[in-house]
N, C-alpha and C positions, 0 to 999 in steps of 0.2 A: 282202830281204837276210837270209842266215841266217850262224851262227859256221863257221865252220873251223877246223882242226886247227894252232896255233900263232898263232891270235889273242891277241892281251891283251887281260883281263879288266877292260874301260873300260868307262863310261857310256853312250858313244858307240858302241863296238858291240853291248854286250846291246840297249839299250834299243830299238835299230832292230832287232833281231833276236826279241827275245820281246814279248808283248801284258800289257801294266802290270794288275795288279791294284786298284793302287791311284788310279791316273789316267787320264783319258779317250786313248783308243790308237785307233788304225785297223789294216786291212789290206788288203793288193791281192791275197793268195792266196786262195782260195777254201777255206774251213771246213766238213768234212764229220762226218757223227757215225755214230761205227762202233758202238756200244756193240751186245755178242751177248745181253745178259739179254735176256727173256723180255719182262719187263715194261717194257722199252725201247722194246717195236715194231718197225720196218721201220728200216733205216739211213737217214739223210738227206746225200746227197751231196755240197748245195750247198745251206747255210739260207741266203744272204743269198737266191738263186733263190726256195726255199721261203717264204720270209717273204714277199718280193714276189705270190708265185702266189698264196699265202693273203689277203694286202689286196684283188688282183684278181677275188676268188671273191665277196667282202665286198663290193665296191662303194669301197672305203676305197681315198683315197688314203696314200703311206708318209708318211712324217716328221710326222703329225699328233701332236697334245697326246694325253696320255695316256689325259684320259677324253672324245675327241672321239667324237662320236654321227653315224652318214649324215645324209645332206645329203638329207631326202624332198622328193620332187615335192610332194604334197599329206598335209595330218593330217586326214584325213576321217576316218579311223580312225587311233585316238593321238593322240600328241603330237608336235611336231615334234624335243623333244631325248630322243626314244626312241632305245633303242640296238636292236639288231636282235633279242636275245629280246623286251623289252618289245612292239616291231612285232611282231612273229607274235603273239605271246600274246595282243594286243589283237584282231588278225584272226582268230584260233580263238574268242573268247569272241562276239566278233561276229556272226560266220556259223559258228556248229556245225553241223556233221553234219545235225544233227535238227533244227534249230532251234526245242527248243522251252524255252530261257533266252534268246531273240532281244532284243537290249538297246533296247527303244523309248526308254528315258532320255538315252542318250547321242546319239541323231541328230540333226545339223545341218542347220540349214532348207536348201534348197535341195540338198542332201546327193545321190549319184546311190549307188543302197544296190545294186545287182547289176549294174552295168555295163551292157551292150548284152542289150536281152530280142529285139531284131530288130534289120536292118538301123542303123534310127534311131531305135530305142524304149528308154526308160529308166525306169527306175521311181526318180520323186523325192518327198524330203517333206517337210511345211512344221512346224516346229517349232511355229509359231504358232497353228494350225490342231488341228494331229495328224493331217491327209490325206497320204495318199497320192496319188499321181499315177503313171501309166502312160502315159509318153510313147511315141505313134506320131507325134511330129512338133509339135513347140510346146507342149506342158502342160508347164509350171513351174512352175504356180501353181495346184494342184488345190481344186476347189471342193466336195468333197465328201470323205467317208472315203475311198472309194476312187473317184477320177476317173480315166475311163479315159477315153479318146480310139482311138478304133479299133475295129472289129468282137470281138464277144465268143462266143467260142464254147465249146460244152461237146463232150467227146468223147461215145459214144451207144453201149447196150449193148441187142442186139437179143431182143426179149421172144416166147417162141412157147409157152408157157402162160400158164394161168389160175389162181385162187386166190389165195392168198398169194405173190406175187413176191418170191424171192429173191434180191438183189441178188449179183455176185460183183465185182464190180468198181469199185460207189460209184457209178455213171457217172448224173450230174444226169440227163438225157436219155435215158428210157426210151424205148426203140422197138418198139409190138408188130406182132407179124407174123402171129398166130393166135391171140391171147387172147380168150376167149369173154365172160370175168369177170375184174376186180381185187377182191378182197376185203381186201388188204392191203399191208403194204412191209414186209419185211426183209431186210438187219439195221440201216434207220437209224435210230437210234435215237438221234441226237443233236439235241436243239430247234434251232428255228427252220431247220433244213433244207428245201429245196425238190428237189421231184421233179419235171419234165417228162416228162408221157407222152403219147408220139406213137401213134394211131394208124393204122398202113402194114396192119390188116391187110382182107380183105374185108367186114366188116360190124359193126355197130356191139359195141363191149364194153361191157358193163354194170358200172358201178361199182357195189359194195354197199356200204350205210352199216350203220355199226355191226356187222358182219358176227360172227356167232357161231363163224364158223372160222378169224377172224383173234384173237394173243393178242393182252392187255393190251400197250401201246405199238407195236403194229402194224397198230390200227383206221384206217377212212377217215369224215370225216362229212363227208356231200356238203352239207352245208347245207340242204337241200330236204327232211330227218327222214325221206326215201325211198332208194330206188336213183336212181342216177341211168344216165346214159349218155358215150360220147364218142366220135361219131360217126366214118363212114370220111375221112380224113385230115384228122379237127382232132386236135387238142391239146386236153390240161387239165392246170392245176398243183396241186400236193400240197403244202402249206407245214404243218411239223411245230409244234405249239406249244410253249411253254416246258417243260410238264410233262417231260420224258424218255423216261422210262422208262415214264409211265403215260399218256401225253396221246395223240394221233391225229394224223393228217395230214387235213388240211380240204382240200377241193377247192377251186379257183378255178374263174371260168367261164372260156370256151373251149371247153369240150368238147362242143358240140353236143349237151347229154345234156340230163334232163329237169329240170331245175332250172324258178327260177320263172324264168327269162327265156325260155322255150321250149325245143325241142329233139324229140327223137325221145319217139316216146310208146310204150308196149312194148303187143304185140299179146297179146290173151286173146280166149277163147272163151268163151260158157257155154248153158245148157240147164235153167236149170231157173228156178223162180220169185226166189229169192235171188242174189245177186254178190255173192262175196268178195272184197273187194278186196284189192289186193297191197298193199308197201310201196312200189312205186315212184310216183316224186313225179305223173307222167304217163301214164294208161292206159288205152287200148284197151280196151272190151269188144264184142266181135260173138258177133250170136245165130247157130247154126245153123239150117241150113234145114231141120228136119225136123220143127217144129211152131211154132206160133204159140205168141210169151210173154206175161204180164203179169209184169211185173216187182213183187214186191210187196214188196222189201225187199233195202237193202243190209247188210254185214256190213261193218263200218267197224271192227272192230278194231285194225286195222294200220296206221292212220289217225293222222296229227298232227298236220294242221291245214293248208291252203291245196296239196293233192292235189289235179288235174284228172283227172274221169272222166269219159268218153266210151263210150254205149252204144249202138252201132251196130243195123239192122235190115237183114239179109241180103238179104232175099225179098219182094219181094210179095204172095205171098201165103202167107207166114209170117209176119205183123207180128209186132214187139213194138211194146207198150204199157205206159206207165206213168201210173200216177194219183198224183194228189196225195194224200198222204196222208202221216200224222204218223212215218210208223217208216220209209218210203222215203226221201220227199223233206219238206223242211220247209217249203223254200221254192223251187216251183217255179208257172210261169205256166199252170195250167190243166194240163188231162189232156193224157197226146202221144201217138199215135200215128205210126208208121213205116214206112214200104213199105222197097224197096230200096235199100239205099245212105242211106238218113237215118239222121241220127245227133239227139241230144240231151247236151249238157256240162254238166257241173257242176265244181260245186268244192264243198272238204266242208269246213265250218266248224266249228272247234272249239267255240266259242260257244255254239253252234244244235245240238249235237250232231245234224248232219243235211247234208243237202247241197243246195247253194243254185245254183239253174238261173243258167246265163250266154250259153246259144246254144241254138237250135232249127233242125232244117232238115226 
């Protein structure tokens, strides 16, 4: 109802005709805001529409109390009379970006912290504990830091040099394809790290300890104070010690290499009455066949304690021979001689500063 032209100015028709300032009024016309400043924005052509669009955007029913807050499913994250910045604000502190202010303080036991990792796989955690769990199907209740439940895979970055390995991609599972030698690992360089390396390639890679062309914090020490090895398709793991920045990556076994648990033994030759011996933990030597030896002394420099040497006799009628004697052997079973194909083993004892007979053939 609006005035016309020869109304009288009653109660009764303004009051139905304009919206009261001072007391609570309604209307059934539809109220639009035309304002042209600048700073006004877009016109709105129907705010009772607008108001409504905006609750529906919200989640919020209308006629609610002033400072009513959504009605959430769960306060896994928050509070349950969070308003809608507080909810967000709480889920950006929670999961950033980066995650590296990740809030462990505020997780609730039993909590499901990133939704679905697979079809039916969740990652939960137990307040009481501090485990994780990685559910692929029933872990609720993880019995370790990190319990998983389900095969564990690393992605794999494929290796076809030697030396120093440079990592480009971090990738736990090293895979070599033509590596001759590993003398090191970079750039990792963070403790307690683990490297798997496969080897895919044709014949055995030689691991070097201590290797003088690998730097500080990118050493390997095979445990065996020698080279080691890791045969065609084993595996050996690299686990970095605390140190950082200065400490080495330690071999594990696995790697069919010459460690004390057996493994490949690395092939030498020699010709003359002394054997140098290498650094590797396990070693081959064969005489050639172009004169008869007496062996009359090892060269044990590079030596550091619990080394198998093996010194083969080519020919028959090239023997080598070796005597007993105080600067070769310390403690071996009598004088040996060797036609073809026999060999003689030791092992070289720090102790005895010498080397101590363990097989004859």
């Amino acid at each position: 109802m609006s005035v016309s032209n020869g109304n009288d100015a009653t109660s009764t028709v303004f009051n139905n005709a304009f919206v009261s300032k001072t007391t609570n009024s309604s209307m059934a016309g539809q109220l639009s805001l035309a304002n042209a400043a600048t700073e006004s924005g877009a016109t709105v052509s129907n705010i009772q529409r607008e108001l409504n669009s905006i609750a529906s955007f919200m989640g919020k029913a209308t006629n609610q109390a002033a400072s009513a807050s959504p009605t959430w499913t769960t306060s896994e994250v928050g509070a349950s009379a969070n308003d809608l910045f507080d909810r967000v604000d709480a889920i950006s502190q929670r999961f950033p970006l980066n995650f590296s202010s990740f809030d462990n303080e505020s997780l609730n036991s039993g909590q499901v912290l990133f939704g679905k990792v697979e079809q039916s796989g969740k990652l939960y955690f137990d307040s009481a504990s501090g485990y994780l769990g990685l559910n692929m199907g029933g872990l609720e209740s993880p019995d370790a830091a990190i319990d998983i439940r389900g095969f564990l895979g690393f992605r794999h970055e494929t290796i076809a040099s030697s030396g120093v390995f440079v990592s480009t991609s971090q990738s736990t599972l090293q895979q070599f394809t033509a590596a001759s030698g590993v003398a090191g690992f970079s750039p990792r360089l963070e403790s307690s790290n683990f490297i798997i390396a496969l080897n895919k390639s044709a014949s055995p890679i030689v691991v070097v300890n201590d290797s003088g062309s690998a730097s500080v914090g990118h050493k390997i020490l095979t445990g065996t104070g020698g080279n080691s090895s890791i045969a065609v398709n084993a595996a050996a793991i690299f686990i970095k010690d605390q140190s950082s920045a200065s400490g080495y990556f330690h071999m594990m076994g696995g790697g069919g290499g010459g460690g004390a648990g057996g493994g490949l033994m690395t092939q030498n030759t020699f010709s003359s009455a002394t054997i140098t011996c290498t650094t590797d933990a396990r070693q081959s030597w064969r005489s050639t066949a172009s004169a008869a030896f007496s062996v009359t002394s090892f060269n044990v420099s590079a030596l550091t304690g619990g080394e198998e040497i093996e010194v083969v006799s080519s020919s028959d009628t090239n023997t080598v021979s070796i005597a007993y004697n105080a600067t070769a052997v310390k403690y071996q079973n009598g004088n040996w001689s060797g036609g073809q194909w026999n060999s003689i083993r030791y092992a070289y004892s720090t102790a005895a500063s010498g080397m101590r007979e363990i097989s004859r053939s």
